[in-house]
C-alpha positions as CSV (number, residue, x, y, z in Angstrom):
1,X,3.8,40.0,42.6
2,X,1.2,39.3,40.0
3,X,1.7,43.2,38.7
4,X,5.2,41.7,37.9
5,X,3.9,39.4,35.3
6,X,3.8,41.4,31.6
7,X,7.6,41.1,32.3
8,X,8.8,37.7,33.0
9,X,5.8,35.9,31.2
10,X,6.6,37.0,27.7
11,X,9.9,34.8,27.7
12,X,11.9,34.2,30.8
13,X,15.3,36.1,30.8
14,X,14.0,38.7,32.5
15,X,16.9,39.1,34.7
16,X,16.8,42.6,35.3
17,X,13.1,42.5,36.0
18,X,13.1,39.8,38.3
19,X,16.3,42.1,40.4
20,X,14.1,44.7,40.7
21,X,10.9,42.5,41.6
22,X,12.9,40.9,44.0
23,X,15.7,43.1,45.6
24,X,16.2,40.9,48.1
25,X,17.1,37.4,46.3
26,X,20.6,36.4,47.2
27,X,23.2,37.3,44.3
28,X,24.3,35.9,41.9
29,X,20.8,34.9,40.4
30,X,20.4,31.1,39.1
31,X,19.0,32.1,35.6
32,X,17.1,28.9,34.4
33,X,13.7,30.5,32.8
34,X,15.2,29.9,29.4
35,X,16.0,26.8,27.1
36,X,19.6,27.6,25.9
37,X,23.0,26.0,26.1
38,X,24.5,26.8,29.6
39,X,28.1,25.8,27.9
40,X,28.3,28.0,24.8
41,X,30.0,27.3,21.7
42,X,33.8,29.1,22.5
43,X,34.3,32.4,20.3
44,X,37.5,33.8,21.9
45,X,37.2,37.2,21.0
46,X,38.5,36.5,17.3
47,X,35.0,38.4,15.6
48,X,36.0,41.2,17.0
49,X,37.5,43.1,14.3
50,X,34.5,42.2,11.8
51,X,32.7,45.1,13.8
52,X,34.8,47.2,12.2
53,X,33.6,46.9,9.0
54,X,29.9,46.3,7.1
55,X,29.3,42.5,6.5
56,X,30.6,41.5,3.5
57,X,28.6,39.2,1.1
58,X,31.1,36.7,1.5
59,X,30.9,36.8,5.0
60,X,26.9,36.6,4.7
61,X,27.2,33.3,1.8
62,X,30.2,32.0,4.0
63,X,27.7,31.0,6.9
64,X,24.7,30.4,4.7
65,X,26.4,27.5,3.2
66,X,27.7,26.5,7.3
67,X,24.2,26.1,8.0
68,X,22.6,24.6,5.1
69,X,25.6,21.7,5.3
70,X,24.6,21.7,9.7
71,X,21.1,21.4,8.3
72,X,21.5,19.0,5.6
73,X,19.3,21.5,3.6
74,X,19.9,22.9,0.0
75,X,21.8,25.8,0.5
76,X,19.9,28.0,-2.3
77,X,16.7,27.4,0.6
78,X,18.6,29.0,3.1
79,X,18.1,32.8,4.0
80,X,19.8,33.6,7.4
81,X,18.5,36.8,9.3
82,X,19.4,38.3,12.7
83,X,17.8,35.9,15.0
84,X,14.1,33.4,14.2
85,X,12.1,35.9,16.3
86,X,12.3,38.8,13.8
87,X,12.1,36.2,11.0
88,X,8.8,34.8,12.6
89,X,7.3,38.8,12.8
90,X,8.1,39.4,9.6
91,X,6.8,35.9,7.9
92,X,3.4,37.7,7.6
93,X,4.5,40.1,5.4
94,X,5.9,37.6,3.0
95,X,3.2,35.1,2.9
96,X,-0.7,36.2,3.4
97,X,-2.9,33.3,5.1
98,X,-6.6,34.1,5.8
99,X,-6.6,30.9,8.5
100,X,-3.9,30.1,10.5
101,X,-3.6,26.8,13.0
102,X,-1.3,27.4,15.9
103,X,0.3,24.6,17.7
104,X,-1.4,25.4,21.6
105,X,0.1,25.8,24.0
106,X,3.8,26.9,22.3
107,X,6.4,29.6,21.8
108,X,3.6,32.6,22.2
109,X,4.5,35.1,19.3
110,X,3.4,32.8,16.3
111,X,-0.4,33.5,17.6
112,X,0.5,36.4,18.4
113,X,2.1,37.5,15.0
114,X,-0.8,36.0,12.7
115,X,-3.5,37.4,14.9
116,X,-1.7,40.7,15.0
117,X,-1.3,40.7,10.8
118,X,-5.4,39.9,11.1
119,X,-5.6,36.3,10.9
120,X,-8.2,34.0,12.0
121,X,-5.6,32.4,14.6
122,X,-7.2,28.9,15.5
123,X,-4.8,27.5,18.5
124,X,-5.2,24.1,18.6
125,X,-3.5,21.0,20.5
126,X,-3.3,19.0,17.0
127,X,-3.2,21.5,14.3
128,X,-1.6,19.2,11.5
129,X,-4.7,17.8,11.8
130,X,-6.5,20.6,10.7
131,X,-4.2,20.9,7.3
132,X,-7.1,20.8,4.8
133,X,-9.1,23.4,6.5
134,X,-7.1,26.6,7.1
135,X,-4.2,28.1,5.1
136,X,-1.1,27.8,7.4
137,X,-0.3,25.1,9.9
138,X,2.1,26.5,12.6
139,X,4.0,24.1,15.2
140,X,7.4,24.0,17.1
141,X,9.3,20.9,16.6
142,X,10.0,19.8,19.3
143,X,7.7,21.6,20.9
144,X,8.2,24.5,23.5
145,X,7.6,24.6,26.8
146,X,6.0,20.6,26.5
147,X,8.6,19.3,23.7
148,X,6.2,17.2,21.7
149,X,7.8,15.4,18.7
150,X,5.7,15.7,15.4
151,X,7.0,12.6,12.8
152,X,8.3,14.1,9.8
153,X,5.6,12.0,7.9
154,X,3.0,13.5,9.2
155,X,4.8,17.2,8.7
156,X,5.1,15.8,5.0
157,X,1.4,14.6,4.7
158,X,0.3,18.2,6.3
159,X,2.4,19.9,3.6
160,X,1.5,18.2,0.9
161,X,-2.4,18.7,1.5
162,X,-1.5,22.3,2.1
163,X,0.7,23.0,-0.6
164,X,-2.1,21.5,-2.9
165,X,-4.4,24.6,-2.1
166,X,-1.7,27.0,-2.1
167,X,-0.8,27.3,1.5
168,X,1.8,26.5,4.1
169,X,3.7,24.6,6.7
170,X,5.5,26.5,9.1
171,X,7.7,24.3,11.5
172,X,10.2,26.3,14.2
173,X,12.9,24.1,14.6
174,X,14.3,26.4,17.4
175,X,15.6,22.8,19.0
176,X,16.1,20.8,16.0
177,X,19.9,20.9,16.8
178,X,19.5,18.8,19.5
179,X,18.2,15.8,17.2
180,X,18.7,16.5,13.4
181,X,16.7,13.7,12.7
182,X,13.6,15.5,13.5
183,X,14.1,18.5,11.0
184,X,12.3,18.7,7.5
185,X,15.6,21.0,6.5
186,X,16.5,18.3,3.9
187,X,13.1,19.4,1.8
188,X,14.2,23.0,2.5
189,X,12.4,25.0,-0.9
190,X,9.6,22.7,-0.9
191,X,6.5,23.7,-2.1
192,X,4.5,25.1,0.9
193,X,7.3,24.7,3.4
194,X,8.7,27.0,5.4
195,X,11.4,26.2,8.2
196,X,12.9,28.6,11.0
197,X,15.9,27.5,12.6
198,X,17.5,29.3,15.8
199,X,21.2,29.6,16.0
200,X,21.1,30.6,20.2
201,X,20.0,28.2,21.9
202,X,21.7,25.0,20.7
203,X,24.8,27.1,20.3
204,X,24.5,29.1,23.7
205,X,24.9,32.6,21.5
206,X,21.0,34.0,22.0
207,X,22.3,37.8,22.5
208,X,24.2,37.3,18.6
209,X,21.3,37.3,17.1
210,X,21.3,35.0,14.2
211,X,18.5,32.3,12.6
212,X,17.4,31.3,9.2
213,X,14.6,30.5,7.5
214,X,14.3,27.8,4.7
215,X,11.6,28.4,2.5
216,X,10.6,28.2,-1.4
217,X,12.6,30.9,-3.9
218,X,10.0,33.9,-4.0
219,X,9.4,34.0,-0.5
220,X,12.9,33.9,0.2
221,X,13.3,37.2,-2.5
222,X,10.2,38.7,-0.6
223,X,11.8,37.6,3.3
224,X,15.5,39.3,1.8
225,X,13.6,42.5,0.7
226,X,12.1,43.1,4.3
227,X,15.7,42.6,5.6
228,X,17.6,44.7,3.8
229,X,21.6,44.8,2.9
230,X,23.2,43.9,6.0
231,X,20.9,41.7,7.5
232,X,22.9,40.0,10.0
233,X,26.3,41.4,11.4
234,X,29.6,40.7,11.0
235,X,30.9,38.9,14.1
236,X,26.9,36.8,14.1
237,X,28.4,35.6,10.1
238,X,31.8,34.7,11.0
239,X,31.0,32.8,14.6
240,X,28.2,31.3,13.3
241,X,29.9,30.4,10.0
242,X,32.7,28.8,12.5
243,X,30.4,27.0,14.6
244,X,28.1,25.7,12.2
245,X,30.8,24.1,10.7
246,X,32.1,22.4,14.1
247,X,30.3,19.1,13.8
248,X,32.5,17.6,16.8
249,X,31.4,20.4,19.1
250,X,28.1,19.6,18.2
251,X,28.0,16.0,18.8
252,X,30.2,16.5,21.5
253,X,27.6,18.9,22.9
254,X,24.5,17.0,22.4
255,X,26.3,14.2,24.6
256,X,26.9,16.7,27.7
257,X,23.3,17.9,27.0
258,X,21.3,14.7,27.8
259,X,24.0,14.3,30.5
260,X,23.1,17.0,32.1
261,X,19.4,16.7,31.5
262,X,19.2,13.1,33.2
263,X,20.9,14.5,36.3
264,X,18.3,17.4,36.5
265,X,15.5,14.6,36.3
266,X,17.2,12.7,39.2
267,X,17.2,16.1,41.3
268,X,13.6,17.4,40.3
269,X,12.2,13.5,41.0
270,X,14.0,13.5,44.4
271,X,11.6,16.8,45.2
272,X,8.4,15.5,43.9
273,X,7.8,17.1,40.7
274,X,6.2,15.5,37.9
275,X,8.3,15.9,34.9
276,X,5.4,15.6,31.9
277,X,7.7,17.3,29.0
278,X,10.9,18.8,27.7
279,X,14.3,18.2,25.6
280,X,17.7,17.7,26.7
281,X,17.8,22.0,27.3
282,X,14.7,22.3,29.6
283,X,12.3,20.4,31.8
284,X,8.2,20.9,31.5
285,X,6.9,19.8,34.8
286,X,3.3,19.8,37.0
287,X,2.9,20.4,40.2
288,X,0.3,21.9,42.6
289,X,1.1,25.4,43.5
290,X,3.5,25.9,40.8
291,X,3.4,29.8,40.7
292,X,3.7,29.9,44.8
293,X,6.7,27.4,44.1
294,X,8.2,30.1,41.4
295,X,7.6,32.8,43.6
296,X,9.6,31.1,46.6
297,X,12.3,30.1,44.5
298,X,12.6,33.9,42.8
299,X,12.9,34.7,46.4
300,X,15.8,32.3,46.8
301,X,17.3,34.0,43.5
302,X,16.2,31.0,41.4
303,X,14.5,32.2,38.3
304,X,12.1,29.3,36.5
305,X,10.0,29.8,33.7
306,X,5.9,30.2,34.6
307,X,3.3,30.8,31.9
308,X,0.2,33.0,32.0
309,X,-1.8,29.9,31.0
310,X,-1.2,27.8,33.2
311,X,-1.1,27.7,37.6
312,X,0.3,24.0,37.3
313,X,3.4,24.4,35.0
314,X,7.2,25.3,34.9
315,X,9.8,25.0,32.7
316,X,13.1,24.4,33.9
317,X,16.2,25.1,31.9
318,X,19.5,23.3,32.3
319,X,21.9,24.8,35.5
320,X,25.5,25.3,34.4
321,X,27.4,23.8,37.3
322,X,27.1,21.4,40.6
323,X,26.9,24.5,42.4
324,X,24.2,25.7,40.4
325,X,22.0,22.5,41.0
326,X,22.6,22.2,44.6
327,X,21.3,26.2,44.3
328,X,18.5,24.7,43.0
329,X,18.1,21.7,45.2
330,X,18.1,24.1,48.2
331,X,15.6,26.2,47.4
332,X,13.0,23.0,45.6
333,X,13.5,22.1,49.8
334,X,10.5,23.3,51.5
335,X,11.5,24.9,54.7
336,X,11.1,23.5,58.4
């Protein structure tokens, strides 16, 4: 199974690799290999007719100011584009570090991005730390797959030392929604800050496609260049303009998050495996075996997340129902 790997590695959901690497798992698969929302934000079919036209700017300024109000950031800081993964490959043609610190391990395309642009890419388990020696800092906060919390003082102090030489924070708030405090959106246009926020996961929308980044005024003209006229599309503006502005789903949601999250502690505890990280969308745990684990549980149709870095990891996202955690429970079971 290890020729499977360039697949369901680079991400988790995979789905339609892991069918054909494993004809024989029992449908329908248990997709937990990624961290979003298992209840998604409700969009009734009411975008539909914005396909039918090109975005309109007022569609596109219409969500801009949704999020920078959800973010508590200046909206003039806010450029949203289709999705924080494009934004992140396309950073390095904005901005042009020599050195770049990469939070390690974390989401994999930021040292994958700087190193392709030719970067010195130093991954590093404390980059902050390293803010007066390279030109970029790069971290997820909280972090993925371990969900490490940086303090937004030390974020600031990194900046600030950073900014002073004429380089640059970069903090992917990707799960920033599920704890606003955390987010250094209220500086967004600071000098040497730049902030990518996820719409997907938080929201339960990954396949709309829609993110920002917050960032000072000529990277933001450079970012808008690369993006071109119609950078997000019309039914991504007009949910994400709707939901952004929902702040009782939100808090609502958050509440049913960490519900949910506590009883998927209970049930991984009760089979012996080490929870060592995570948020309130996905659990980082260690255990002995863990890719002979994944492997049995693919075979049960239960699709965890496993990293190429590590034979003693998985992340485990949130299941959707009590049918979908007994699913789970069953297959954690070793049999007689």
């Amino acid at each position: 199974m290890d020729d499977f790997a360039p697949d369901d590695l680079a991400h988790g959901g995979a789905l339609d690799h892991m069918r054909a690497a494993f004809p024989d798992a029992p449908e329908p698969w248990a997709d937990l290999s990624t961290g979003i929302n298992p209840w998604p934000y409700p969009t009734d079919g009411s975008a539909v007719s914005s396909v039918c036209a090109l975005p309109t700017r007022t569609a596109f300024d219409a969500c801009r100011r949704a999020m920078a109000a959800a973010f508590g950031a200046p909206p003039a800081s806010v450029t949203p584009g289709p999705g924080s993964e494009l934004l992140i490959r396309l950073l390095p043609t904005a901005i042009a570090p020599r050195r770049v610190a990469v939070l390690s391990p974390s989401y994999g395309d930021h040292a994958l991005v700087w190193r392709a642009a030719g970067c010195e890419v130093i991954e590093a388990a404390d980059p902050v730390s390293r803010a007066a020696e390279v030109d970029a800092v790069v971290i997820c906060n909280p972090n993925n797959p371990d969900g490490r919390i940086f303090s937004r003082r030390s974020l600031e102090a990194a900046r600030e030392t950073l900014a002073a030489r004429g380089g640059w924070l970069i903090v992917d708030e990707a799960y920033a929604d599920l704890d606003p405090s955390l987010s250094l959106a209220p500086q967004g246009g600071a000098e040497g800050l730049i902030v990518l926020r996820s719409f997907g996961k938080f929201y339960g929308l990954a396949g709309l496609r829609l993110g920002a980044m917050l960032a000072p005024e000529d990277v933001r003209i450079r970012m808008a260049a690369r993006l071109g006229t119609w950078p997000v599309s019309g039914p991504a503006l007009e949910i994400g303009a709707r939901a952004y502005a929902d702040a009782a789903w939100a808090s609502a949601t958050r509440a049913r998050l960490a519900e949910a999250r506590s009883r998927l502690d209970a049930l991984l505890e009760n089979h012996d495996l080490s929870i060592i990280g995570g948020t309130d969308l996905f659990r980082y745990v260690e255990t002995d075996g863990a890719q002979a684990l994944w492997t049995r549980l693919a075979r049960a149709g239960v699709y965890l997340r496993r990293f190429s870095w590590s034979a003693r990891h998985l992340r485990i996202g949130l299941p959707r129902d009590g049918g979908t955690e007994t699913r789970l429970a069953r297959a954690l079971t070793p049999s007689a």
